[in-house]
C-alpha positions in Angstrom: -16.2 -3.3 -2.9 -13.1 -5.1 -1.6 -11.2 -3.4 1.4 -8.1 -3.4 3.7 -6.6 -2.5 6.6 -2.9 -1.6 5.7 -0.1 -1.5 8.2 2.8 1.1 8.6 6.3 1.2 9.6 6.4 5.1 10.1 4.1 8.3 9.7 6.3 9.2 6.7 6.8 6.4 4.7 6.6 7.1 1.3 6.1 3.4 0.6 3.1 3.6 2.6 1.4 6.6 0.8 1.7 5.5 -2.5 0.4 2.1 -2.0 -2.5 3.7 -0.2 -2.7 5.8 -3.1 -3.0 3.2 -5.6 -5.3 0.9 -4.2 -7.9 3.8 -3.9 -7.2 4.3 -7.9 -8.3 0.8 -8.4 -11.5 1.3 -6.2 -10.7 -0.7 -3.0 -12.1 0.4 0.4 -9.1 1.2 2.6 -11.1 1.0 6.0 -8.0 2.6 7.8 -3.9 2.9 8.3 -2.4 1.6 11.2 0.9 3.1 12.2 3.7 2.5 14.1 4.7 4.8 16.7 8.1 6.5 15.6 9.4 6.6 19.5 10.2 3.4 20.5 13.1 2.9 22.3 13.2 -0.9 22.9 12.4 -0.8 18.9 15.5 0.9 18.0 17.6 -0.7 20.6 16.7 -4.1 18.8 17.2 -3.0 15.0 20.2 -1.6 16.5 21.7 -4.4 17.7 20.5 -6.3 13.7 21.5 -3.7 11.9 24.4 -1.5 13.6 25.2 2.0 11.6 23.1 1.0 8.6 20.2 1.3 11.0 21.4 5.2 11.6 21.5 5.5 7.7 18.2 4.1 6.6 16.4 6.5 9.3 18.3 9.4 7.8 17.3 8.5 4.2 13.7 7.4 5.0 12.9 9.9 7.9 15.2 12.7 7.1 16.1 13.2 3.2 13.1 11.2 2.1 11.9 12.3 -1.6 15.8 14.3 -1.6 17.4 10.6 -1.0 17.2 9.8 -4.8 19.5 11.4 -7.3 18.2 12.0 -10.3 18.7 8.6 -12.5 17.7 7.3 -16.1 15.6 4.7 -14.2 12.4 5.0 -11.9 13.1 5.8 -8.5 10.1 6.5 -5.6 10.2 10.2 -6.0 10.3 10.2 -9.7 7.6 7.2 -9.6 5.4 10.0 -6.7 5.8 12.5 -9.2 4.7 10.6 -12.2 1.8 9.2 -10.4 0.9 12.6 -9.2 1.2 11.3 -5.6 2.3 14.4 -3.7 1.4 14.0 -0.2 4.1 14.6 2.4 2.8 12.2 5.3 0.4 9.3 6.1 -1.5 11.5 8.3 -2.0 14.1 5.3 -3.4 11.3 3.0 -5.8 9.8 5.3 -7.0 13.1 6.1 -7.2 14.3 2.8 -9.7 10.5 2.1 -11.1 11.0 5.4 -9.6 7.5 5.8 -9.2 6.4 10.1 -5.5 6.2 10.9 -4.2 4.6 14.7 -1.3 4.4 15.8 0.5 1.7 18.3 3.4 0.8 19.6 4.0 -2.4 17.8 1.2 -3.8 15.1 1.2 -7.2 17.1 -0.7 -4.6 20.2 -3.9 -6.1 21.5 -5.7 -2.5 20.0 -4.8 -3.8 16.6 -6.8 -6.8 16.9 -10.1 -5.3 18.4 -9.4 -2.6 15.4 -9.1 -5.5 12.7 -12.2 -7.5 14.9 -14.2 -4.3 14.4 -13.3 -3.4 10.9 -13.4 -7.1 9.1 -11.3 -6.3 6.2 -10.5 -8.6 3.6 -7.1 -8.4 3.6 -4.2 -6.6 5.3 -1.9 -4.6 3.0 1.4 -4.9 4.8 4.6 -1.6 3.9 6.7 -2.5 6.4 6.5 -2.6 10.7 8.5 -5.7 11.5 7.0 -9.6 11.8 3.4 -10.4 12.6 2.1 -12.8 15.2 -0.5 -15.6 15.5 -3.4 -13.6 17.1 -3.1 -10.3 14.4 -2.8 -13.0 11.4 -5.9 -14.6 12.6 -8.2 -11.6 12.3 -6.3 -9.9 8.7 -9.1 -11.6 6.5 -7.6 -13.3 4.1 -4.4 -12.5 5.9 -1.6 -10.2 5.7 0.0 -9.2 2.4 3.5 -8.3 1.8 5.8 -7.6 -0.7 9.4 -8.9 0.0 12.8 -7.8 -2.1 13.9 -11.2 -2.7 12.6 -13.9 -5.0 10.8 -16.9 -2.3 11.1 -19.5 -2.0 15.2 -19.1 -2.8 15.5 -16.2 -0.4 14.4 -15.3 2.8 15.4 -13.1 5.4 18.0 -9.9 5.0 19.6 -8.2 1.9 18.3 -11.0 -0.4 19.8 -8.4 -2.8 23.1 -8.8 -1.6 23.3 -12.0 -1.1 22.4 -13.5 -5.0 24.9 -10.7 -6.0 27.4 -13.0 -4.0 26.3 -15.7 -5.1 26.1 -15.9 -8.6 22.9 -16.1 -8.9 21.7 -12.8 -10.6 18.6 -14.6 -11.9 17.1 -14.6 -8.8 17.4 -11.0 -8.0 13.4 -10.3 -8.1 10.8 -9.5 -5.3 7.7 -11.9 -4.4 4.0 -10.7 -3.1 3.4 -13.3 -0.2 1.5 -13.7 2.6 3.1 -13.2 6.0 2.8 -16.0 8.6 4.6 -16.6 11.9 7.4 -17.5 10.0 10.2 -15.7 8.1 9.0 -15.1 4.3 7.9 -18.8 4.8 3.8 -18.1 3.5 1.9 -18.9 0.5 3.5 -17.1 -2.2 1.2 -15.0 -4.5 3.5 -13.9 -7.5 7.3 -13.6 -8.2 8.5 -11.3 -10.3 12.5 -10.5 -11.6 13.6 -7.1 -11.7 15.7 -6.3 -14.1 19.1 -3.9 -13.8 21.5 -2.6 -16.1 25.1 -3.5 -16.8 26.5 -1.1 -14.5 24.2 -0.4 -12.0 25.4 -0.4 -8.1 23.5 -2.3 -5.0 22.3 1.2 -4.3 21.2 1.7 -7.9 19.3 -2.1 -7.9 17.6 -1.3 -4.5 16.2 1.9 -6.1 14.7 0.1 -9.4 12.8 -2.0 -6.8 11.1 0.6 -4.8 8.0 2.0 -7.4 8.2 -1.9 -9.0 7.4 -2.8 -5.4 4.4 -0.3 -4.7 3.1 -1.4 -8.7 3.1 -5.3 -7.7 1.5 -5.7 -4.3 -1.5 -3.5 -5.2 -1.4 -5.3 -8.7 -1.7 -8.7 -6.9 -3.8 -7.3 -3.8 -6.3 -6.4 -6.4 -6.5 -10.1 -8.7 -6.7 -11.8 -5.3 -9.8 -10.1 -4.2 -11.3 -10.5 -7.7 -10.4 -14.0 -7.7 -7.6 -13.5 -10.3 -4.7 -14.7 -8.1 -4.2 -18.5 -6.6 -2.0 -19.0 -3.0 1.1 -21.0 -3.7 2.0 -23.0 -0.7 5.8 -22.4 0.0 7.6 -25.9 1.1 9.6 -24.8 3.9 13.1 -27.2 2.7 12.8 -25.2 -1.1 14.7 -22.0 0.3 16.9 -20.9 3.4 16.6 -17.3 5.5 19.6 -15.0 4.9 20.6 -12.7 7.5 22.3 -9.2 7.6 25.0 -9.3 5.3 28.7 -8.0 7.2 29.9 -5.2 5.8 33.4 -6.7 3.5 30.9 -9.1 2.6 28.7 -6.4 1.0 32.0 -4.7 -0.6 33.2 -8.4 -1.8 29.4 -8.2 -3.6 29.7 -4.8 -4.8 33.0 -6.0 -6.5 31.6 -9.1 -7.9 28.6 -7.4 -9.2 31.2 -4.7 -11.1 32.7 -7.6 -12.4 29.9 -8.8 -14.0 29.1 -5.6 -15.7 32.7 -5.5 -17.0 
């Protein structure tokens, strides 16, 4: 039986439960969840400075409204998607309890603990749902390495709102999300499948961020799965293909909101 380790941004991240979830539906041995620690005050401090008042939004959405965040839509969202799936649990720690499945939690998943834990446990690969970048010595004791699954279509875009920015652009073919595996770079490893997600017509950023969310949690446990059956190859990203976006400023985003109405018009 294949198995993971898979890493957490938050005790409550829905992302995180359905993944976990959906990898035990398809038989693989989740050996434990690793979590970050919600208090951290040099963490916030940090996504702070990155992010400004769209940080204060995304913890009241993710940490706060959570399933109550999505209005009710003619498209998939996570809590429709939960409910579908049956997937009702409220917390990480109510999941792993429920699978008798170890959880830890840390400060930061690049913490020395989180080695000896993946040294001790040997997975074959790390399933990544968020928790910020990963470092050499953590990457070089994930197994195969660490999976993620990035909202933007590699090698074209790396970095921040790679939603946003192909909205600006022009370029809505490349509106899509990639499985990848993480390494010391930004969205820079070997990519493991692309996919576009398609939006309608008249559909806000808001609206195309929503569609990506229960496409996302499908996809990486999709390609987590082929790759430990052998399915799946590792696609070397050249590093001059793409470029790394950063946090969009907010009359940008508004310029893209307006562009993307156009479009639909």
């Amino acid at each position: 039986m294949s198995s993971v380790v898979i890493f957490s941004p938050s005790r409550y991240s829905l992302y995180t439960i359905s993944v976990t979830e959906l990898l035990r539906r398809s038989g693989v041995d989740v050996r434990a969840v690793i979590v970050r620690k919600l208090v951290n005050p040099g963490r916030f401090v940090s996504e702070f400075r990155r992010d400004g008042s769209r940080l204060l939004k995304k913890i009241w959405k993710k940490l706060v409204l959570r399933e109550r965040a999505y209005s009710e839509q003619t498209f998939e969202t996570m809590a429709s998607f939960m409910h579908t799936e049956g997937i009702a649990f409220k917390s990480v720690d109510t999941i792993t309890k429920a699978y008798d499945i170890p959880i830890q939690y840390c400060r930061d998943l690049n913490d020395p603990e989180v080695v000896q834990t993946l040294q001790h446990l040997k997975p074959d690969l790390v399933v990544f749902t968020g928790g910020g970048l990963i470092r050499k010595e953590v990457l070089a004791n994930a197994g195969a390495g660490v999976v993620n699954c990035h909202m933007g279509m590699l090698p074209s875009y790396r970095g921040m709102d790679v939603v946003e920015w192909p909205i600006l652009e022009g370029d809505l073919e490349h509106i899509g999300m990639t499985v990848h595996f993480m390494d010391e770079g930004v969205d820079t490893g070997d990519i493991l499948r692309t996919r576009r997600v398609e939006f309608a017509p008249d559909d806000t950023i808001k609206q195309i961020r929503d569609r990506f969310e229960p496409f996302m949690c499908r996809e990486i446990v999709a390609v987590c799965v082929e790759y430990m059956a052998g399915k799946v190859k590792r696609q070397p990203q050249k590093k001059e293909s793409g470029k790394q976006y950063f946090v969009m400023h907010p009359l940008l985003i508004v310029l893209a909101e307006e562009k993307l109405k156009r479009k639909s018009g």
